[in-house]
N, C-alpha and C positions, 0 to 999 in steps of 0.2 A: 455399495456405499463406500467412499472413501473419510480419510478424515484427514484435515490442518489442524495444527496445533499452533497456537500462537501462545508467547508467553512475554512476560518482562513487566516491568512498570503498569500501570493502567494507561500513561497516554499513551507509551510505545504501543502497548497490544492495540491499542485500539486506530493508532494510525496506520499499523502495518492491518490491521483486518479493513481497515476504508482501503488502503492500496489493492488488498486483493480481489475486494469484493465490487470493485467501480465498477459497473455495466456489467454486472452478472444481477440478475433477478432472484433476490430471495424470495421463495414460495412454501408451500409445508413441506415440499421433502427436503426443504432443508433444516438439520438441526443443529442448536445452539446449544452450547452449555458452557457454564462460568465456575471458576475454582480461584478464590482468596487465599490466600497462605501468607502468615506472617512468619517471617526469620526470626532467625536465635541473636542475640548481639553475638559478637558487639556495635556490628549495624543493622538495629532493629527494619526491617519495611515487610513493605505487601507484596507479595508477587500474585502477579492474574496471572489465570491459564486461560484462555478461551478457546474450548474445542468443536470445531464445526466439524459437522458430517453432513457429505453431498452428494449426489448423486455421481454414477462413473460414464461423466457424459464428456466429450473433448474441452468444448466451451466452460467448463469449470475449471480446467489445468491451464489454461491459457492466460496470461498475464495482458494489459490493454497496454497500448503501445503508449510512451508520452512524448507526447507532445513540445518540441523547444524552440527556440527563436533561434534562427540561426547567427551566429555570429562572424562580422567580417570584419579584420583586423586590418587588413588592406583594402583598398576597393578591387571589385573581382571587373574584366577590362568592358563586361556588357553592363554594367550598372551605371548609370552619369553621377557625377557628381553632385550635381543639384538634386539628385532623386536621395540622395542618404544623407540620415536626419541622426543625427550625433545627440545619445541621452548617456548620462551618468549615470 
């Protein structure tokens, strides 16, 4: 078993575990566990931990590739002009 540890804010931790966990399959061996903690002032907050344990399979250390629109500042010389559509 391996483990991640994710921590910070609630929504932080929680968008960084959707990023790592896109297209990976949680099933039973995988486990979850959540840790609260509140700080001392004199800025009171919450801090989350959430620690996953997974199995030590390749497919779990791999990160999913993303996806972007390409961007072309120029026109590139095989695209026509009337094919590219100008948005803000």
């Amino acid at each position: 078993m391996k483990l991640k540890i994710f921590w910070g804010c609630a929504k932080d931790v929680v968008d960084q575990f959707n990023a790592w966990a896109k297209g990976k399959v949680l099933n039973k061996e995988v486990i979850i566990h959540e840790h609260c903690f509140k700080t001392v002032p004199p800025e009171p907050s919450v801090i989350v931990m959430l620690f996953v344990y997974y199995p030590e399979l390749p497919q779990w250390d791999e990160t999913p590739k993303q996806l972007t629109a390409p961007i072309h500042n120029v026109p590139v010389p095989h695209i026509k002009i009337e094919e590219i559509k100008v948005t803000q």
